[in-house]
C-alpha positions as a Python dict, from the first residue, in 0.01 Angstrom:
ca = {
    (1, 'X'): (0, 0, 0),
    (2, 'X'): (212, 296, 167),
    (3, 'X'): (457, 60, 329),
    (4, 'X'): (567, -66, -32),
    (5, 'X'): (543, 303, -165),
    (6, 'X'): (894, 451, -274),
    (7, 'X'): (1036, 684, 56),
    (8, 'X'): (974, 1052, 32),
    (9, 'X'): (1305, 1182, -145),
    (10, 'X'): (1487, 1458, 65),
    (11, 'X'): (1407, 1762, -195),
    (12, 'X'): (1067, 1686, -177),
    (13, 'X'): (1035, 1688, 201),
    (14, 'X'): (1240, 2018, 208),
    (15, 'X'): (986, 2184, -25),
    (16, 'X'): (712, 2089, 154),
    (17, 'X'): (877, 2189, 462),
    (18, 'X'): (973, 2520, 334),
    (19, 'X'): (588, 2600, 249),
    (20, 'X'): (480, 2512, 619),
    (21, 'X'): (759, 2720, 724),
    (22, 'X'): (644, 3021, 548),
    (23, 'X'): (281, 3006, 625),
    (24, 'X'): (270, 3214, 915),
    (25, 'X'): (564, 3456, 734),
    (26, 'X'): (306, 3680, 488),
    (27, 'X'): (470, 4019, 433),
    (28, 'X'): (224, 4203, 310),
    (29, 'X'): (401, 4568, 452),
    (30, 'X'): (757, 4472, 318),
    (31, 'X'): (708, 4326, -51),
    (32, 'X'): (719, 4600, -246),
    (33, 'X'): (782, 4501, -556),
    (34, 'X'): (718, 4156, -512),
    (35, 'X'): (456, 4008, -704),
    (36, 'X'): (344, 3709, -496),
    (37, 'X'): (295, 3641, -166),
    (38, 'X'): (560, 3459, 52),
    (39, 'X'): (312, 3113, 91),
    (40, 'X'): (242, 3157, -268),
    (41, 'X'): (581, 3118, -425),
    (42, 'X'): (687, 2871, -170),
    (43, 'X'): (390, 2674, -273),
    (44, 'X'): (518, 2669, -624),
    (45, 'X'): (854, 2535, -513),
    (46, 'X'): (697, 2280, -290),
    (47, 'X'): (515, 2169, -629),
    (48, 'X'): (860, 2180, -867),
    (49, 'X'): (989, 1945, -589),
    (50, 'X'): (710, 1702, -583),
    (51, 'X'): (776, 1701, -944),
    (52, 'X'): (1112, 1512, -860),
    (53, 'X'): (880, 1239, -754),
    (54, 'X'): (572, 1277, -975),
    (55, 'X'): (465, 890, -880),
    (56, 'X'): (444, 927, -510),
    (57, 'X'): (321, 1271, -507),
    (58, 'X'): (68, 1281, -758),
    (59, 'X'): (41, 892, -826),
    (60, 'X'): (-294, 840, -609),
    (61, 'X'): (-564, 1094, -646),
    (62, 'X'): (-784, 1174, -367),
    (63, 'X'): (-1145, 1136, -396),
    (64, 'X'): (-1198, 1469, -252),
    (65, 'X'): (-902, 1611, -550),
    (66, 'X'): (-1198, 1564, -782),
    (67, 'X'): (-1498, 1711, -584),
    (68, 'X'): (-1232, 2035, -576),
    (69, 'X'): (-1178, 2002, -922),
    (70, 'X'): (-1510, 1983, -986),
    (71, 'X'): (-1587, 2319, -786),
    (72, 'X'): (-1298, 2469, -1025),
    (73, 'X'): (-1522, 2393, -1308),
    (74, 'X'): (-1779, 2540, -1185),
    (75, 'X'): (-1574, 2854, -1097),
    (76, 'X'): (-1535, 2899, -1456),
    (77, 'X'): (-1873, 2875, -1569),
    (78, 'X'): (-1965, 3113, -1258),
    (79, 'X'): (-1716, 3364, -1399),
    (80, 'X'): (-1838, 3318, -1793),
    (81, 'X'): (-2149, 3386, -1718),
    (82, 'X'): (-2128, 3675, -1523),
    (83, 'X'): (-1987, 4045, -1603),
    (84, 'X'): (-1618, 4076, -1525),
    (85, 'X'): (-1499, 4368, -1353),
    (86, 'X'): (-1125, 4270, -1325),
    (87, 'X'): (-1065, 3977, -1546),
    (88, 'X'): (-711, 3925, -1464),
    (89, 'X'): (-807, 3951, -1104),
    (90, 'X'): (-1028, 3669, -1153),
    (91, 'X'): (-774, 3502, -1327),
    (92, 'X'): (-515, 3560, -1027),
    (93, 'X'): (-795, 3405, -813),
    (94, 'X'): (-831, 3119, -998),
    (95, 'X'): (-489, 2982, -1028),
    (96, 'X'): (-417, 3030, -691),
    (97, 'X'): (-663, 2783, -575),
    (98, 'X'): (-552, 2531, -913),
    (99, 'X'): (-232, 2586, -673),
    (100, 'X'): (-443, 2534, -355),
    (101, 'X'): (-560, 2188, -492),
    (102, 'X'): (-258, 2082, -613),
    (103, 'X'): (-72, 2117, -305),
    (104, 'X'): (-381, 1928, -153),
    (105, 'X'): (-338, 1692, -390),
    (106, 'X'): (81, 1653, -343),
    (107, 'X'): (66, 1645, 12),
    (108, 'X'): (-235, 1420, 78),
    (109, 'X'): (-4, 1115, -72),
    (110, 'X'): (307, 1282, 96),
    (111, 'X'): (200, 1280, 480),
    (112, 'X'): (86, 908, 477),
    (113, 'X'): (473, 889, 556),
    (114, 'X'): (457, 877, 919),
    (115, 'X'): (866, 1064, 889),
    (116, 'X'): (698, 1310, 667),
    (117, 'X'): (408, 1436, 854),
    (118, 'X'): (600, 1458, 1189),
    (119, 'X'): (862, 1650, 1010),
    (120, 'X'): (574, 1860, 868),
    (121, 'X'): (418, 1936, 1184),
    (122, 'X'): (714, 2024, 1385),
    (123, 'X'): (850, 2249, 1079),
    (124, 'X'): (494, 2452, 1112),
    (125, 'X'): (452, 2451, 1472),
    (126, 'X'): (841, 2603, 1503),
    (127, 'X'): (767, 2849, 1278),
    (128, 'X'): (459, 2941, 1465),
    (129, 'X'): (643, 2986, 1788),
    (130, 'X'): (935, 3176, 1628),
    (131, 'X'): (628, 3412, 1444),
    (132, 'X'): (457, 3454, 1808),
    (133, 'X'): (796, 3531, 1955),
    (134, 'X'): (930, 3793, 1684),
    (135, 'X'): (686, 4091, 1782),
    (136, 'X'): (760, 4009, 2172),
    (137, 'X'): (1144, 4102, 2085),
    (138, 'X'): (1037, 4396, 1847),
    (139, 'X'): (1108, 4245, 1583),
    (140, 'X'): (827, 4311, 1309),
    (141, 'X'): (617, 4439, 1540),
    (142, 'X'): (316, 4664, 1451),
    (143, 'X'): (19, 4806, 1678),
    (144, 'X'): (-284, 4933, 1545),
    (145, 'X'): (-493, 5132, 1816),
    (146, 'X'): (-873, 5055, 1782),
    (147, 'X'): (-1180, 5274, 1901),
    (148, 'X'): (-1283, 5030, 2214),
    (149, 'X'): (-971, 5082, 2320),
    (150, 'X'): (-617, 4917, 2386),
    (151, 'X'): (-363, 4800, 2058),
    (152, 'X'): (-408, 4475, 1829),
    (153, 'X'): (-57, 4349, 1791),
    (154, 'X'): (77, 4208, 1468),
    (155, 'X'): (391, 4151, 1295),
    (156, 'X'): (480, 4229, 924),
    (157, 'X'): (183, 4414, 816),
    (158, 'X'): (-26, 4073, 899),
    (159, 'X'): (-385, 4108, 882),
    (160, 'X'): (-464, 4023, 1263),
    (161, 'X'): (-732, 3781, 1174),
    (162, 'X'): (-502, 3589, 981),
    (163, 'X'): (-246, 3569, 1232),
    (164, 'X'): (-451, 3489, 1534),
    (165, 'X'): (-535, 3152, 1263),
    (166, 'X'): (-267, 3032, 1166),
    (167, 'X'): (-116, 3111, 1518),
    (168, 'X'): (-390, 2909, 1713),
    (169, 'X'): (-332, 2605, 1444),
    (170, 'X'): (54, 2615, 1581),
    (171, 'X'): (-26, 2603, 1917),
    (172, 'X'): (-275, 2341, 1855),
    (173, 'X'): (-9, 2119, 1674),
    (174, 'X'): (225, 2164, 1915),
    (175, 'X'): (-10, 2036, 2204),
    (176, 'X'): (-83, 1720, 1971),
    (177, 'X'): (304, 1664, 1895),
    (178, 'X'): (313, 1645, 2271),
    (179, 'X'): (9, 1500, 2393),
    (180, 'X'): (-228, 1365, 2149),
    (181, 'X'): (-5, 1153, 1892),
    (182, 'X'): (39, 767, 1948),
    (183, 'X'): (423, 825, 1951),
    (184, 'X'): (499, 1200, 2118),
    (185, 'X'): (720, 1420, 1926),
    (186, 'X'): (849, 1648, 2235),
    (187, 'X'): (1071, 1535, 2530),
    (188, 'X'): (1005, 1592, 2766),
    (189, 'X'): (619, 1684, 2709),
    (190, 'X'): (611, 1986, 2972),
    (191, 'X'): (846, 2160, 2692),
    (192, 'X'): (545, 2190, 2496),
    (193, 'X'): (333, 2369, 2781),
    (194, 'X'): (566, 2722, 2795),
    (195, 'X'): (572, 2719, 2417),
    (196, 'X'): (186, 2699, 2401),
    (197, 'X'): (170, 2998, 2617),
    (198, 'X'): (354, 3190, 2422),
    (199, 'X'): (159, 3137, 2162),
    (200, 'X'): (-159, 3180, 2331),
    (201, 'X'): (-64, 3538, 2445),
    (202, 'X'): (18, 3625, 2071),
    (203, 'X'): (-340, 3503, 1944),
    (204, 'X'): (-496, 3731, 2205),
    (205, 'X'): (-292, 4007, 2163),
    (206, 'X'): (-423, 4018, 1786),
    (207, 'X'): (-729, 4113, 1960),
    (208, 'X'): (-925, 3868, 1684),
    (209, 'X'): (-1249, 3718, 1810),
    (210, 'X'): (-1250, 3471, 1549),
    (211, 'X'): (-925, 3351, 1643),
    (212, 'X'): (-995, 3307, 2018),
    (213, 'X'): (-1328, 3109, 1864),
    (214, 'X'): (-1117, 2887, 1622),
    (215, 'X'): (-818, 2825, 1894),
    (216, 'X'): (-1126, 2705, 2144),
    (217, 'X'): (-1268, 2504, 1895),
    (218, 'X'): (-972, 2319, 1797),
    (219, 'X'): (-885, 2248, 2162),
    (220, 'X'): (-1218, 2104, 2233),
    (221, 'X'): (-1170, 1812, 1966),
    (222, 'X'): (-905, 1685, 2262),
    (223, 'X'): (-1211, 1562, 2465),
    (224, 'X'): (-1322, 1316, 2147),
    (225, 'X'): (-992, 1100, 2095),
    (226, 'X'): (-979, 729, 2043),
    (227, 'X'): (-785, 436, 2103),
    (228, 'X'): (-588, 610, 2401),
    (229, 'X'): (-679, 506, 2790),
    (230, 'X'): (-856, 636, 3027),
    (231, 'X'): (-576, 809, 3172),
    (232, 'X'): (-443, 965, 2839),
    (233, 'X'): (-807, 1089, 2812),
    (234, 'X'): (-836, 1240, 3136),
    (235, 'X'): (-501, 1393, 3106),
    (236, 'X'): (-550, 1530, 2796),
    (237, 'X'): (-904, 1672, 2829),
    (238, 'X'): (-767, 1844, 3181),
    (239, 'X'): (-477, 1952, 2957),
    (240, 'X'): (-736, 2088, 2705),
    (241, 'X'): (-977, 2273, 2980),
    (242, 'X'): (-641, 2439, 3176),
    (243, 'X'): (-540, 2617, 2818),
    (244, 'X'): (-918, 2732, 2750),
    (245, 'X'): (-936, 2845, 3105),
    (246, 'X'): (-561, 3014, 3036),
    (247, 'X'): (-725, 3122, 2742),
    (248, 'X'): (-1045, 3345, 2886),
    (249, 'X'): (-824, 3484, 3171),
    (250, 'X'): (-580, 3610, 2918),
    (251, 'X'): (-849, 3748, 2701),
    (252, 'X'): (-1007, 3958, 2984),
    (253, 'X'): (-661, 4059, 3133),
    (254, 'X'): (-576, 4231, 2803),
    (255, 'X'): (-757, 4517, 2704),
    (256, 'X'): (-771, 4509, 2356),
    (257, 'X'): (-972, 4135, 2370),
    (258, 'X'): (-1143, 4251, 2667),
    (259, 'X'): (-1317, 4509, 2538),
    (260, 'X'): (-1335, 4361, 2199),
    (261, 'X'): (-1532, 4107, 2342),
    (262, 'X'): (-1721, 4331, 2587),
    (263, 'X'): (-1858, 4510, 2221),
    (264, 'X'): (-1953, 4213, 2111),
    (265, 'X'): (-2161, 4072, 2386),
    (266, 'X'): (-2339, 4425, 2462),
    (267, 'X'): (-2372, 4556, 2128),
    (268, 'X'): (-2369, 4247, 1875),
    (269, 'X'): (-2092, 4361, 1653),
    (270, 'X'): (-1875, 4201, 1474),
    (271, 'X'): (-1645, 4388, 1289),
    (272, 'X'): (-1934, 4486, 1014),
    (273, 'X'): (-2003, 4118, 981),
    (274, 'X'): (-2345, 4146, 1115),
    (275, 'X'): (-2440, 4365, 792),
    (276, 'X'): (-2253, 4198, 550),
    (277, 'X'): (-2380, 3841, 636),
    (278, 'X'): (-2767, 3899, 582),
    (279, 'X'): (-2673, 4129, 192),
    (280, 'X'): (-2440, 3793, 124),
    (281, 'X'): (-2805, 3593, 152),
    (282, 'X'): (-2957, 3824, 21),
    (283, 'X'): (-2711, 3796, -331),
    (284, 'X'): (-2730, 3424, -292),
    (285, 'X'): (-3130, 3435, -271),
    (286, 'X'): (-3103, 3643, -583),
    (287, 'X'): (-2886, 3382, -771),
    (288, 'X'): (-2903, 3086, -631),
    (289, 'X'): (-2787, 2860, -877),
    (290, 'X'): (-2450, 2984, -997),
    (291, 'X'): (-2445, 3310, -826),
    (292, 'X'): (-2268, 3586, -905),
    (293, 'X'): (-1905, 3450, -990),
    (294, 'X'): (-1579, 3445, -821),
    (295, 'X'): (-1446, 3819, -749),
    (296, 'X'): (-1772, 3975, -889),
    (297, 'X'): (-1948, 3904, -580),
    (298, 'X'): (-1695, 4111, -378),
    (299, 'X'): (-1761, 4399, -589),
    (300, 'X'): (-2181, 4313, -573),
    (301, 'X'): (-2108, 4326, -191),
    (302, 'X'): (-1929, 4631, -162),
    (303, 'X'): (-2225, 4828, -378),
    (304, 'X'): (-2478, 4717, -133),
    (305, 'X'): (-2305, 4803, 169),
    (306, 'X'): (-2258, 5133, 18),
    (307, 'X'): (-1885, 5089, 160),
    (308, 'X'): (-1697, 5405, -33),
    (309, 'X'): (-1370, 5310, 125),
    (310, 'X'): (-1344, 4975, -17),
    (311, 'X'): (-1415, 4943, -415),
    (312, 'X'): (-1467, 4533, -324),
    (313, 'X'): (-1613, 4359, -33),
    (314, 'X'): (-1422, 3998, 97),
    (315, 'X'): (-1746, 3804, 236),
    (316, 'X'): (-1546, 3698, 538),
    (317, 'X'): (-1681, 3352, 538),
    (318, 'X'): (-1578, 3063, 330),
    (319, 'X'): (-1956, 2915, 280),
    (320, 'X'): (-2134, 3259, 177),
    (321, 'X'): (-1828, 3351, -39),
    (322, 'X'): (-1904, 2961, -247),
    (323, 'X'): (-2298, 3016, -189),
    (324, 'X'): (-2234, 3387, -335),
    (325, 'X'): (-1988, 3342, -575),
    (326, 'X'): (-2092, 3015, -727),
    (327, 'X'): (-2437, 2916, -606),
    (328, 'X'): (-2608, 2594, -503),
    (329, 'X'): (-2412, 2372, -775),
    (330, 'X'): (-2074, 2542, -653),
    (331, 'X'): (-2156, 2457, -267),
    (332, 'X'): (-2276, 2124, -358),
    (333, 'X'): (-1937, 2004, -458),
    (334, 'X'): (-1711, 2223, -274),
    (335, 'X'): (-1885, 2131, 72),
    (336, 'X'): (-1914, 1743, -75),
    (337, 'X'): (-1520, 1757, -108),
    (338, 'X'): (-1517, 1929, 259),
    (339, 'X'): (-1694, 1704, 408),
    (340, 'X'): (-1482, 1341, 259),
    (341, 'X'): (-1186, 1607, 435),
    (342, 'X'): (-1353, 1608, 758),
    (343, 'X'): (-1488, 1251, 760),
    (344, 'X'): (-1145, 1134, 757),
    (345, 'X'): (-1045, 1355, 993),
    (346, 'X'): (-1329, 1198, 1275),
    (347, 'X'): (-1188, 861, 1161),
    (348, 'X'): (-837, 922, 1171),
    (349, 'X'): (-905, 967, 1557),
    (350, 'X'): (-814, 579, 1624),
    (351, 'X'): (-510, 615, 1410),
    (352, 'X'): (-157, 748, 1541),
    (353, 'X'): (-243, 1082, 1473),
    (354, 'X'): (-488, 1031, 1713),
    (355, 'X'): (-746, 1385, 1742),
    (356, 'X'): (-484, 1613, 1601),
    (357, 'X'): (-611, 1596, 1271),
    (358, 'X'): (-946, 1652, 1406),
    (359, 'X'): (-823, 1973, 1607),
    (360, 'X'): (-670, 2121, 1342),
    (361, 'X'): (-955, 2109, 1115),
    (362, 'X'): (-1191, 2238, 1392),
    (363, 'X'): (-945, 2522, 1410),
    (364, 'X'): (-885, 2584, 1077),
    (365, 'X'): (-1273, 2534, 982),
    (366, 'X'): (-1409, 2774, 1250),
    (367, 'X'): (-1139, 3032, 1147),
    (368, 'X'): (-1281, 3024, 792),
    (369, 'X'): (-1640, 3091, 1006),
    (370, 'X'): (-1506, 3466, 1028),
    (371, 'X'): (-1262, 3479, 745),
    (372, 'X'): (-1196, 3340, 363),
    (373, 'X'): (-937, 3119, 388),
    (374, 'X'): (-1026, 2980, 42),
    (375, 'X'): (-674, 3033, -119),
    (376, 'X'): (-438, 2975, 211),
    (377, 'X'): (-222, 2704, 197),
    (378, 'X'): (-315, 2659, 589),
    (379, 'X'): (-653, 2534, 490),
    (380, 'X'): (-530, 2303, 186),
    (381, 'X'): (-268, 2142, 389),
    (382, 'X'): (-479, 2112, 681),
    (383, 'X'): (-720, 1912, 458),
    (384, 'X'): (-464, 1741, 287),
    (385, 'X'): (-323, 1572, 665),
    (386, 'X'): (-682, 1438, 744),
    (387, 'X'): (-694, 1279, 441),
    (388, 'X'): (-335, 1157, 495),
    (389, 'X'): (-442, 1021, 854),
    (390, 'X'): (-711, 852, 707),
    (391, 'X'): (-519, 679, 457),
    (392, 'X'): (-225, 572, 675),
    (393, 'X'): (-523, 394, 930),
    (394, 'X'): (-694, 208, 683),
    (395, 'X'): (-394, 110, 504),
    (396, 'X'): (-270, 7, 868),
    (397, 'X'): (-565, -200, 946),
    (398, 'X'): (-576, -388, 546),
    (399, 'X'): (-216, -542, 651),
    (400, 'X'): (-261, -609, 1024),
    (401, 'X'): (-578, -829, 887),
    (402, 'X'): (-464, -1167, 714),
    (403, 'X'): (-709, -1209, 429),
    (404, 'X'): (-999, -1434, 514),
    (405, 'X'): (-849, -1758, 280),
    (406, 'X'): (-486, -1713, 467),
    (407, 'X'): (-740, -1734, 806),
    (408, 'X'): (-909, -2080, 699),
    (409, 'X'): (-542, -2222, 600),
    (410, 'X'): (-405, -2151, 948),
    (411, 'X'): (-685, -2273, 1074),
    (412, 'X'): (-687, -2597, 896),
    (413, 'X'): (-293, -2608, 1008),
    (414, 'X'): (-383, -2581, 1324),
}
């Protein structure tokens, strides 16, 4: 049981802190040079320190671990059977989800520590607010001007997709910290309302549809909590409808969402999304059973698009890039192992994480709706805390329940 577990050992929670820290710290315009990306080798160290404590890191294995493990198997038949056009690419690819997993894996046992998690989630959702405030001081800033008109703000060379994600998953864990959680993590909770608007001005100044989409999402989840009263509900679903309401004023006060949007609902668009969706059914209808392996399908994409800029294609959406990339038996167990992720995170809902869990995988879900998220730490750790939540509540519940034979001997005492 986690209460009789060994406690988290200080180097582990500082690598695992570290990783959370860096997530919304890519650098894609200043590593030069560099190799990796910034989440990528802080993901390595986070797994080196689990390392210290191989038993409570990796000593229970998710059932979910296996249904991704699975998918990885399938990955490499995908790719065998298919013709290679960059096989170290692929290769890249590949171990960069193993590393996906095994962070899944590492932190799924390490956030049942109640310490642990809050510590995570304030570590992530600081760094969020220091990301969102960085441009506002000039720091990092860059502006890209788009053809509908006004500038999609960024910082670091960020894609602004990315950011507006793992930007709206901040502010959305900083509104649980403060509102959602059995025991509140910010005092006093108003503290938490300034921040969020910070934040929420940074998503829309991305200009990313998707984003605004994922942030609403996540915020939503706030009306289906358990185990709180009736007043905690009815503050925090007014709390929830103020920031979406904050949240479409903001988006038609600034031009670059305004008309972004406008496009959208006049014209359809969606950034090229609109084509690429019906030639990524199209593949899958072609192959259906393995499809067209990992990478390869990017390259399949970009051919039928007839996209001479781009030599590959991203599918911008995590279920067509499986469906596409390694068919029906690939989707079968990578949606099996998303959906024991999101179970947990509807039945955490009556533990002391309360709907946070929930939220963020709303968030984090709908993002990948838009984008592929498929090697981002964001989505493997967002995973990893539902299943954590989960955990914690049944393990809660198992000792707050005498067994039935301790029940008839009181009983019989009595």
């Amino acid at each position: 049981m986690a209460e009789q577990r060994a406690p988290v050992k200080g180097i582990v929670q500082f690598g695992l802190y570290v990783l959370l820290a860096s997530i919304p710290f890519e650098l894609p315009a200043y590593r030069e040079g560099i190799p990796i990306e910034v989440p990528t080798a802080t993901g390595a160290l986070f797994l080196l320190t689990a390392l210290v404590q191989p038993r409570r890191s990796f000593g229970r294995v998710p059932t979910a671990t296996w249904w991704f493990a699975a998918w990885l198997c399938v990955f490499a038949i995908a790719t065998s059977i298919n013709f290679l056009n960059d096989a170290f690419e692929v290769a890249q690819y590949f171990l960069l989800i193993c590393q996906g997993v095994l962070v899944f894996w590492a932190a799924a046992n390490l956030l049942e520590d109640e310490a642990v998690a809050s510590g995570a989630l304030m570590t992530f959702a600081g760094a969020c607010l220091v990301r969102a405030v960085l441009p506002m001081l000039g720091i990092g800033r860059m502006a890209t001007k788009v053809w509908t008109g006004g500038l999609r703000i960024t910082a670091f060379g960020q894609n602004e997709n990315n950011a507006a994600i793992f930007l709206s998953a901040g502010l959305i864990t900083l509104l649980g910290l403060a509102y959602a959680r059995s025991r509140p993590m910010m005092r006093p909770r108003l503290l938490a309302i300034p921040a969020c608007g910070v934040i929420a001005y940074s998503v829309i100044e991305t200009g990313s549809r998707g984003g605004l989409i994922a942030l609403v999402a996540g915020l939503a989840m706030f009306l289906l909590a358990r185990g709180q009263s009736v007043w905690q509900r009815l503050r925090n679903g007014a709390i929830a409808v103020v920031v979406v309401l904050a949240l479409v004023w903001g988006s038609l006060a600034v031009p670059v969402m305004r008309n972004r949007l406008r496009q959208s609902e006049e014209t359809g668009a969606m950034a090229g999304r609109e084509g690429l969706y019906p030639l990524l059914i199209q593949m899958f209808a072609e192959k259906p059973i393995l499809g067209w392996g990992p990478q390869n399908n990017h390259y399949e994409l970009s051919l039928r698009e007839d996209n001479r800029s781009l030599i590959q294609r991203d599918t911008h959406n995590l279920v067509l890039e499986v469906l596409s990339s390694t068919g029906l038996v690939g989707a079968f167990v990578f949606c099996g192992a998303l959906w024991l992720c999101c179970r947990a995170a509807w039945r955490a809902r009556s533990g002391r994480e309360s709907v946070l869990p929930l939220a963020l995988m709303a968030c984090v879900m709908m993002g990948n709706m838009s984008g592929n998220w498929m090697s981002s730490k964001l989505l493997w750790l967002t995973l990893a805390y539902a299943v954590a939540s989960e955990r914690r509540l049944a393990v809660g519940r198992r000792t707050a329940t005498p067994p039935a034979n301790q029940l008839r001997f009181r009983s019989a005492v009595v």
